[in-house]
C-alpha positions in Angstrom: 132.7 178.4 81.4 130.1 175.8 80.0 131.7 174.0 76.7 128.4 172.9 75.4 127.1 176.8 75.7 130.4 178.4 74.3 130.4 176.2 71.7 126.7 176.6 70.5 127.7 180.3 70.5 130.6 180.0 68.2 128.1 177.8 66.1 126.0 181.2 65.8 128.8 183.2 65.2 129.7 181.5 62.5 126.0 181.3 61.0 125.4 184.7 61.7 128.4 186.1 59.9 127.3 183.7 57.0 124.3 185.7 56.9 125.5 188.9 57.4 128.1 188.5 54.2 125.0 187.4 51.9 124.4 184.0 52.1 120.0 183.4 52.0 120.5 179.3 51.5 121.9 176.4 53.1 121.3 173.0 52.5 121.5 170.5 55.1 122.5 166.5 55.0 122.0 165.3 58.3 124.2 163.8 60.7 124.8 164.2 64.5 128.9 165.7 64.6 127.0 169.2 62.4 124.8 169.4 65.3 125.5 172.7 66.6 125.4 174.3 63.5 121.7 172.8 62.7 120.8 174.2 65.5 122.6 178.1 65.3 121.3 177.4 61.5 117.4 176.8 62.7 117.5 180.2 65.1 118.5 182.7 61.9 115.3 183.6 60.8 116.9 185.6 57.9 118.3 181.8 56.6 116.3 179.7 54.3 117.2 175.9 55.6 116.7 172.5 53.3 117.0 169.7 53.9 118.2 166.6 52.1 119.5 163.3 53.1 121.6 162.6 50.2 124.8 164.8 49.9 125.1 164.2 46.5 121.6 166.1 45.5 122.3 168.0 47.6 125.5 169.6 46.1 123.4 169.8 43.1 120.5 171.3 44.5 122.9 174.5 46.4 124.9 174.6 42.9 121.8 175.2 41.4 120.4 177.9 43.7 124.0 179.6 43.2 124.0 179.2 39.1 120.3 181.0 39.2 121.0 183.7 41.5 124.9 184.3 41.8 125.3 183.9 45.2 127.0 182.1 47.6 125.1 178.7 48.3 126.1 176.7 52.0 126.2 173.5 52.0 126.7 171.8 55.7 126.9 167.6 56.3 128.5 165.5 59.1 132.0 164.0 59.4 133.7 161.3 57.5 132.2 160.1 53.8 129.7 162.5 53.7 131.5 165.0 52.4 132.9 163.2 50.0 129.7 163.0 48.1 129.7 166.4 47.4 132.7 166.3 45.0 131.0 166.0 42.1 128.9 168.9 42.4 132.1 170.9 43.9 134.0 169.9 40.2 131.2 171.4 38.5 131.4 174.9 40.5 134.7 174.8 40.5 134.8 174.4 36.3 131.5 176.3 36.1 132.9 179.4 38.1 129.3 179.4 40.4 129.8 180.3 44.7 129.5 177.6 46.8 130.7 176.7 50.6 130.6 173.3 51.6 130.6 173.5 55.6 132.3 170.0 56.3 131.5 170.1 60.0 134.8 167.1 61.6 135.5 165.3 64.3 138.3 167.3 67.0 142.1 166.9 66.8 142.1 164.3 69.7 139.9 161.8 67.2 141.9 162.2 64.5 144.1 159.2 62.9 143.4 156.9 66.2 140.6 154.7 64.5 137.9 156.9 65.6 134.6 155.9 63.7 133.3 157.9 61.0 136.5 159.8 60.6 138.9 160.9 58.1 141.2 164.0 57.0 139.2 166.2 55.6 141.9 168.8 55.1 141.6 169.9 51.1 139.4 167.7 50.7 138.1 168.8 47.3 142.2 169.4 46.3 142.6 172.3 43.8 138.6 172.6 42.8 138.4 174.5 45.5 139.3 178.1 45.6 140.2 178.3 49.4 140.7 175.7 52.3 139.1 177.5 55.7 139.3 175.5 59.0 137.1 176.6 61.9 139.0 175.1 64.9 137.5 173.8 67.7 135.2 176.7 69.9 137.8 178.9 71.8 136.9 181.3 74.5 139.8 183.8 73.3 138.4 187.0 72.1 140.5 187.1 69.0 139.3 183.5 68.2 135.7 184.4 68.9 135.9 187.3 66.1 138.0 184.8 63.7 135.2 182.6 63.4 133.1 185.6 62.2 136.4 186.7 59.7 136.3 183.3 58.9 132.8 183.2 57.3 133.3 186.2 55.8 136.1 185.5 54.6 134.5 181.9 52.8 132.1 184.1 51.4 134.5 186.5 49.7 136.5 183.9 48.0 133.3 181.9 46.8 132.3 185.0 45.0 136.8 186.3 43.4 139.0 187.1 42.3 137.1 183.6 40.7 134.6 182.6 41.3 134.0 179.1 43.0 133.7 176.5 46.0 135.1 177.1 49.3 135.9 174.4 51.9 135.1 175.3 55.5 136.4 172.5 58.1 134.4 172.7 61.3 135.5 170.1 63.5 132.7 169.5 67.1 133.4 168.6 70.8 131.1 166.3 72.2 128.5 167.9 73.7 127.1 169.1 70.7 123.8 170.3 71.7 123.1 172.9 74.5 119.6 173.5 75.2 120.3 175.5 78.9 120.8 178.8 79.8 124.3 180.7 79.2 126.5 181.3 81.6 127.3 185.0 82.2 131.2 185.1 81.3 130.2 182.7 77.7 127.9 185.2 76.9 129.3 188.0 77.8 132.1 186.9 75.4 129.9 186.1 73.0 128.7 189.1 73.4 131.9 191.6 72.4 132.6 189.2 69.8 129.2 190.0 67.8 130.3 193.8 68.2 132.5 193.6 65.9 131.6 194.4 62.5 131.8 191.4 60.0 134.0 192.9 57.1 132.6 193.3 53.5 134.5 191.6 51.1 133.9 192.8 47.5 134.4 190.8 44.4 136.4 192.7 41.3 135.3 193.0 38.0 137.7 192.8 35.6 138.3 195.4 32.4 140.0 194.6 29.1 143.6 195.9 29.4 143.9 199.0 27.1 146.4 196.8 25.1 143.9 194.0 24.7 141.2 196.4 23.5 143.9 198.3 20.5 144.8 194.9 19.7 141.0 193.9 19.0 140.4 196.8 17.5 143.3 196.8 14.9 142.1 193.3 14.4 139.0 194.2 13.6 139.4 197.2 11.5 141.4 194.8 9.2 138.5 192.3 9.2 136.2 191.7 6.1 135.4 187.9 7.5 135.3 187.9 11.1 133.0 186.0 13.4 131.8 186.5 16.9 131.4 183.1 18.7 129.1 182.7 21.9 129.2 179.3 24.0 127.9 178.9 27.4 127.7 181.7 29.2 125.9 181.9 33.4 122.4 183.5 33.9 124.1 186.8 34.6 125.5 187.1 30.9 121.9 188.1 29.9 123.1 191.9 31.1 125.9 191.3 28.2 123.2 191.6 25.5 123.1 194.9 24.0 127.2 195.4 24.3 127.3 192.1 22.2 124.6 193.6 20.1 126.2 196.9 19.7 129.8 195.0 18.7 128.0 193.2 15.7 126.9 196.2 14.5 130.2 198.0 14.6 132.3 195.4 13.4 129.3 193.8 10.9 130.4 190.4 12.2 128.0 186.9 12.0 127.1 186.2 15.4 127.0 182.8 16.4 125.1 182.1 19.1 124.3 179.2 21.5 121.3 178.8 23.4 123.0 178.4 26.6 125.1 182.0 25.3 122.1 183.8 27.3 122.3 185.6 23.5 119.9 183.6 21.2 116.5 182.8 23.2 114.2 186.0 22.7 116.2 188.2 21.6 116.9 190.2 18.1 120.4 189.8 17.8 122.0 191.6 14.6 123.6 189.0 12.3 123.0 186.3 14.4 123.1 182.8 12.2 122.0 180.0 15.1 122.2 177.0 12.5 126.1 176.8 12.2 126.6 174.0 13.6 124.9 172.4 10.7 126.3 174.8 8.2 129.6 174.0 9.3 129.5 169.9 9.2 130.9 169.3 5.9 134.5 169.3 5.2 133.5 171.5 2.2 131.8 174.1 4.1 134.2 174.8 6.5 137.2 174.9 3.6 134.7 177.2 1.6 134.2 179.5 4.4 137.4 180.6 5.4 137.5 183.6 8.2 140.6 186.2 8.9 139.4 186.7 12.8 137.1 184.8 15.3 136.4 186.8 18.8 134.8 183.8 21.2 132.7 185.2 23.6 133.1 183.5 27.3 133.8 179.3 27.0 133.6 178.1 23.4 130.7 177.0 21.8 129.2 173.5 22.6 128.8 172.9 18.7 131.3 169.7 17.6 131.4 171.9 13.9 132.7 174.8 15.9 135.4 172.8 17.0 136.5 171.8 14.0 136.1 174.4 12.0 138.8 176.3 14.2 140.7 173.5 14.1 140.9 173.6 10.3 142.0 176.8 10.4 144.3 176.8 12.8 146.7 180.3 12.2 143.4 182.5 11.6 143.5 185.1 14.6 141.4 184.2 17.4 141.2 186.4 21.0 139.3 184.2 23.3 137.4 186.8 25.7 136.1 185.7 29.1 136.5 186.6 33.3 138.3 183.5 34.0 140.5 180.9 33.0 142.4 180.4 30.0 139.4 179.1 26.9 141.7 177.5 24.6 141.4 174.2 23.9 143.2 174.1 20.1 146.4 175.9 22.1 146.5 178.1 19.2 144.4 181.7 20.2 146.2 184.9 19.1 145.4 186.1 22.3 143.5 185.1 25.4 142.0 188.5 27.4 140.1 188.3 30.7 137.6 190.5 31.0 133.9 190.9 31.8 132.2 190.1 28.5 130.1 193.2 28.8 133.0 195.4 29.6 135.4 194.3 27.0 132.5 194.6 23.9 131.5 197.9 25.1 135.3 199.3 25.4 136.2 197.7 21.6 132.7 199.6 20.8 134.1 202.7 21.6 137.9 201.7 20.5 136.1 201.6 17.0 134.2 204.4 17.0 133.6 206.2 13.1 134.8 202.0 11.7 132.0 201.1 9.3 132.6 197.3 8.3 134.0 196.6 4.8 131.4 196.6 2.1 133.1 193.0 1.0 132.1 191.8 4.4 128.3 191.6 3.3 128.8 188.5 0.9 130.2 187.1 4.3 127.0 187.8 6.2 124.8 186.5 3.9 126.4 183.1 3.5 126.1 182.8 7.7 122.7 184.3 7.4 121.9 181.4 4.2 123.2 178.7 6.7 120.0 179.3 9.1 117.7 179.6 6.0 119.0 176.1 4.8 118.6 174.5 8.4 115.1 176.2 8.8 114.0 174.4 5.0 114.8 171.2 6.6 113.2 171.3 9.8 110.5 172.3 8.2 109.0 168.3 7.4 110.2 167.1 10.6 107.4 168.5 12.7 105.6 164.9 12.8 103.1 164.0 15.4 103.3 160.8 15.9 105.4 158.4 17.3 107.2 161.8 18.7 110.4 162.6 17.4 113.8 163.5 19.5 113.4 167.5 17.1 109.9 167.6 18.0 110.2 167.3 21.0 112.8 169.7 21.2 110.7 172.1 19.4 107.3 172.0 21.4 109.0 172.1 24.7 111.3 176.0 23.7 107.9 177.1 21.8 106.3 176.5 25.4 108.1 177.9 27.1 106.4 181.4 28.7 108.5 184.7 28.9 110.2 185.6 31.8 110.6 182.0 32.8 113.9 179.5 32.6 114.9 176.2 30.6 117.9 174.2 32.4 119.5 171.9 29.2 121.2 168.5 30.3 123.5 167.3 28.5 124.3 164.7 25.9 121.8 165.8 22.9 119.3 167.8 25.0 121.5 170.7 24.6 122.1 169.9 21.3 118.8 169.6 20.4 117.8 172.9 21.0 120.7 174.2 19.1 119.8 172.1 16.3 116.3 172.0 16.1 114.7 175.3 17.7 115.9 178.0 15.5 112.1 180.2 15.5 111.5 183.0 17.4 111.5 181.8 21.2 109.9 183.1 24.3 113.0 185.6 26.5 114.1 183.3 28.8 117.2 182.4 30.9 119.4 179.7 30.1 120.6 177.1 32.6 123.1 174.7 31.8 125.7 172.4 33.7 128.9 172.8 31.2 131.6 173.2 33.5 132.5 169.6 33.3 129.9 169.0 31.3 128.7 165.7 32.8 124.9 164.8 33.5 125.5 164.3 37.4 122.7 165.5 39.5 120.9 167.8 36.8 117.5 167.1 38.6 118.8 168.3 41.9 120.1 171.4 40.3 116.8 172.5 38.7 115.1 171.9 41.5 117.5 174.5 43.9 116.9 176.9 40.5 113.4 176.7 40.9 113.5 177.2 45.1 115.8 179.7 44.4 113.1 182.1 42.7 109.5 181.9 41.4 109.4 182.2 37.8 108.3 179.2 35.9 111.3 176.7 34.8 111.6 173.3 32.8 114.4 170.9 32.6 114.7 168.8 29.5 117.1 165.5 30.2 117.5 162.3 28.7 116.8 159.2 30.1 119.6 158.1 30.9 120.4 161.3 33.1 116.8 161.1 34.8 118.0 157.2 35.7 121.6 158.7 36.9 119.8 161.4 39.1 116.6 159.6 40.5 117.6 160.7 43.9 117.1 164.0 42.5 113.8 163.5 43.0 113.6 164.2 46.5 115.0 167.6 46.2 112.5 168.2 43.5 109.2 167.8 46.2 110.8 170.7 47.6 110.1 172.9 45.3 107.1 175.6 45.4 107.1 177.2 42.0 106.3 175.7 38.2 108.9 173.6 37.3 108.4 170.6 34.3 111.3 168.1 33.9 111.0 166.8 30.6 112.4 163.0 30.2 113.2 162.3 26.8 112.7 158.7 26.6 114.3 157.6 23.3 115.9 154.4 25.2 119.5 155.1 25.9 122.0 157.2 25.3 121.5 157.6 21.8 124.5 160.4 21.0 127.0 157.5 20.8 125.0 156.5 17.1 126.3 159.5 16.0 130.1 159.2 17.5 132.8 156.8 15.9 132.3 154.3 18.1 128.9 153.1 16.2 130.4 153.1 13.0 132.6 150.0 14.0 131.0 147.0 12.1 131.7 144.7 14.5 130.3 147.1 18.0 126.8 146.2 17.3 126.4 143.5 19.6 128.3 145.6 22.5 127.1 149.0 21.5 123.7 148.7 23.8 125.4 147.6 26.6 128.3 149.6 27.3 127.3 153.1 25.3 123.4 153.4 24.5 122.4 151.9 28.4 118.7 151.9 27.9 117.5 152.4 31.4 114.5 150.7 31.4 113.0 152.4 34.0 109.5 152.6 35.1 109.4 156.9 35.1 105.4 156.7 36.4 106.3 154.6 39.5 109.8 156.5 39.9 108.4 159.5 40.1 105.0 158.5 42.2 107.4 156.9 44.5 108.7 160.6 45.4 104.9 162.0 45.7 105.4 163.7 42.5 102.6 163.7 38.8 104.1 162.0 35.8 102.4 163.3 32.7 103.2 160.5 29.9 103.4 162.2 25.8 103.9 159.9 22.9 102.7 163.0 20.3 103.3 166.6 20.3 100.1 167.7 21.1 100.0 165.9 24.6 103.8 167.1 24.8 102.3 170.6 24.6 99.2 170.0 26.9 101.2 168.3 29.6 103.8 171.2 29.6 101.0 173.7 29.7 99.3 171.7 32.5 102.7 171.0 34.6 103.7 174.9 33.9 100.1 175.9 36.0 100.9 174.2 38.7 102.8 175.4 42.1 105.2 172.8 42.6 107.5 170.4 40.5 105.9 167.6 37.6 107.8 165.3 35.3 106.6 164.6 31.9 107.5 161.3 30.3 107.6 162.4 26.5 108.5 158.7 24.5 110.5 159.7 21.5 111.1 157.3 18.2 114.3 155.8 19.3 115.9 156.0 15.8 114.9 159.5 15.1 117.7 161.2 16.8 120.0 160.2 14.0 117.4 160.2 11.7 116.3 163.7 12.4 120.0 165.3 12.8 121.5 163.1 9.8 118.6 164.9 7.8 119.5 168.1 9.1 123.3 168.4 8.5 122.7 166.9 4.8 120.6 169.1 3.4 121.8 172.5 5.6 125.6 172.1 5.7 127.2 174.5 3.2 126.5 178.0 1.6 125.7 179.1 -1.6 128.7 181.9 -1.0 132.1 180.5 -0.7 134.9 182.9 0.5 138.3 181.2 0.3 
């Protein structure tokens, strides 16, 4: 039996059953020890190969063709410190819930810890971030090991996609001679042959209901209610399908809904009660005494909003059920109760728990003070629509009212999440949400959108800092490979300008320092950064040419940036402006 042949047949095994489970998209990282895969990779017609040289976009660029579509993205690099580079986008998947399988293809057991170059152990490599540790083996000619390989993908699949949701390590370790370009022997194939027989078993992932106890507890909870809230933080693509439950539980319980714009609840749609400025209703101390609730349901992860935070935290004993399909969302260790469930599952089953409830007529005041909190924050946006220089809120606002229906917007973070919460609050275009807040970091957000936007043809835009477009210039590169509209937006307002609004800057003596070690202007050429990767910077210093070069960028069939210069001092400016003259209600319920 030929090595090279059996072992570029346990290569397509492998593939194949990758295929067969549901996998469309693998991103390759060259290197010579993956070799046989490459190869059993490039002969699956049904598989849509990348490729990218860096394995740190591309981690990114699969995580982001998994957040937009909900399935399993491959990932496949050589031996040794490649694989290492894909941690960062693994923590994220792994925090984020979103399928991935990062094919780490290894040098054989004889190589191992005898100095061999370019390897290491890359058993659990990722640790605990990842939901399952698979290794290959070397290519064996026994029939059981010849249908393990095809269990094996299968299996990798399966636990990318539950009981939650997540990265999966597959250890393939090579023999030298990785390639085989000859014919197969008759006994190899023959093998081969019995081996593909075999069907490749389905694995299907669970969705999880509310316990019948959960849903009486919620629902004696919020009969008793006459101030309760519904929270909605960041929530995947898919959450969209959670709409009209959500809807339907504001309506039976008569709760404020307080939605994010990464809650795939606020962008387009008419949401019953929904107050989207409470973030800047709830800044002051005063406000958040005044407005004192007897339930909070959060919907999926908590709420980005820093006055979210600490408005549970000031009211720490009020009963909270934090309601999501995985983990344990409870930061302030103090929730009444924390029930896994499908969002859109446990809303419709506490619908139905309170069927023939009407909601307190006492509970209107409440409503209309949540409801006043947007009216406040929509009076003081209303003079800080200037057009020139351009301002961190305009520029929030031009790119969401550009944004076409039935397209995407992928947030960074820092304030470009923020922004949008705090500065778009007008009737928006219906379109998904994409945002990076499992660990919440700004690693690789260019290579993300760009495996969004390969991922499908609807027209997308990313809105970053600049600081996040210096961290992820690499990015770049995946970004040329993109076919559809996509726009990434550089906010240019010289550094990381969030840390004026944190404690740090209000040390007297951190001036001198703060630049250096927080803000971290880039000072980046984005025209030659971006030319250098084939790619059309548009450059925007008003709102107008913000609009035009959106609407330019949006027509075309491939990926632009748009370099939109922002008044450096307008970020606090704009949100110090906001919070003073919306926080509060005129209705105070103690």
């Amino acid at each position: 039996m030929n090595f090279a042949a059996l072992q570029s047949g346990w290569a397509d095994l492998f593939v194949g059953a990758l295929v067969e489970s549901g996998v469309t998209d693998l991103v390759v990282s060259p290197g010579s020890r993956s070799t046989p895969f490459v190869l059993a990779a490039a002969r699956v017609d049904a598989l849509r190969t990348h490729a990218l040289i860096d394995e740190r976009a591309a981690g990114f660029f699969a995580l982001g063709i998994a957040r937009r579509t909900g399935i399993p993205a491959a990932l496949l690099c050589t031996s040794g410190t490649a694989a290492a580079h894909y941690l960062p986008a693994i923590i994220e998947a792994a925090q984020s819930h979103i399928p991935l399988i990062a094919i780490t293809a290894d040098r054989p057991p004889e190589l191992q810890q005898c100095r061999a170059p370019q390897t290491i152990d890359q058993t659990r490599l990722y640790g605990d971030f990842a939901r399952g540790f698979i290794d290959l083996g070397v290519a064996d000619a026994h029939p059981a090991a010849l249908r393990s390989v095809r269990r094996k993908a299968a299996q990798a699949v399966a636990l990318s996609l539950g009981p939650v949701p997540g990265p999966v390590q597959v250890n393939a370790p090579a023999r030298k001679p990785l390639e085989h370009t000859g014919a197969v022997d008759e006994i190899t194939e023959a093998a081969l042959g019995r081996a593909r027989a075999v069907p490749v078993a389905a694995g299907f992932a669970g969705v999880t209901a509310p316990s019948p106890e959960a849903v009486a507890a919620l629902a004696s909870a919020a009969r008793r209610s006459q101030r309760g809230l519904i929270a909605c933080g960041p929530a995947p693509a898919q959450q969209r399908d959670a709409r009209e439950a959500v809807a339907a539980l504001a309506r039976a319980t008569g709760f404020p809904v307080l939605a994010e714009s990464t809650s795939q609840l606020r962008l387009g749609v008419d949401m019953p009660g929904a107050c989207f400025a409470f973030d800047s209703g709830l800044r002051s101390p005063d406000a958040r005494r005044a407005n004192r609730p007897d339930l909070i349901l959060e919907l999926g992860a908590a709420p980005v909003s820093t006055a979210w935070r600490q408005y549970v935290a000031d009211h720490i004993g009020c009963p909270r059920f934090a309601i999501g399909p995985y983990g344990w969302s409870d930061e302030h260790n103090a929730a009444t109760a924390v029930v896994s469930a499908d969002v859109t599952l446990a809303c419709t089953a506490l619908v139905a728990a309170l069927d023939g409830h009407r909601p307190p007529v006492e509970s209107e005041a409440w409503r209309a003070t949540f409801a006043d909190m947007d009216e406040r924050a929509r009076r003081a946006l209303a003079p800080l629509s200037a057009e020139s220089p351009l301002t961190q809120s305009a520029a929030a606002r031009t790119v969401v009212q550009g944004l076409p229906n039935g397209g995407w917007l992928a947030l960074g973070n820092s304030l470009s999440v923020r922004d949008v919460d705090a500065f778009c609050l007008e009737k928006a275009a219906d379109v998904r949400v994409l945002s990076q807040r499992g660990a919440s970091g700004i690693d690789g957000l260019i290579a993300g959108a760009a495996g969004s936007g390969v991922a499908n043809s609807e027209p997308g835009v990313l809105v970053l800092g600049d600081v996040s477009f210096a961290h992820d210039i690499g990015g770049l590169a995946a970004a040329r490979l993109v076919g559809s509209p996509l726009v990434v937006v550089v906010v240019d307002n010289s550094g990381g300008r969030i840390f004026e609004q944190l404690p740090i800057a209000s040390i007297p003596s951190i001036e001198p320092t703060l630049e250096r070690f927080w803000l971290t202007p880039p000072t980046i050429d984005v025209q030659l950064a971006t030319n250098t990767f084939g790619l059309t910077c548009r450059r925007a210093t008003t709102a107008a040419e913000l609009a035009s070069a959106l609407r330019e960028g949006l027509a075309e069939q491939r990926c632009s940036i748009v370099h939109a210069i922002v008044d450096p001092a307008s970020a606090t400016r704009d949100y110090a402006r906001l919070h003073r003259l919306a926080a509060g209600a005129d209705k105070r319920h103690r």
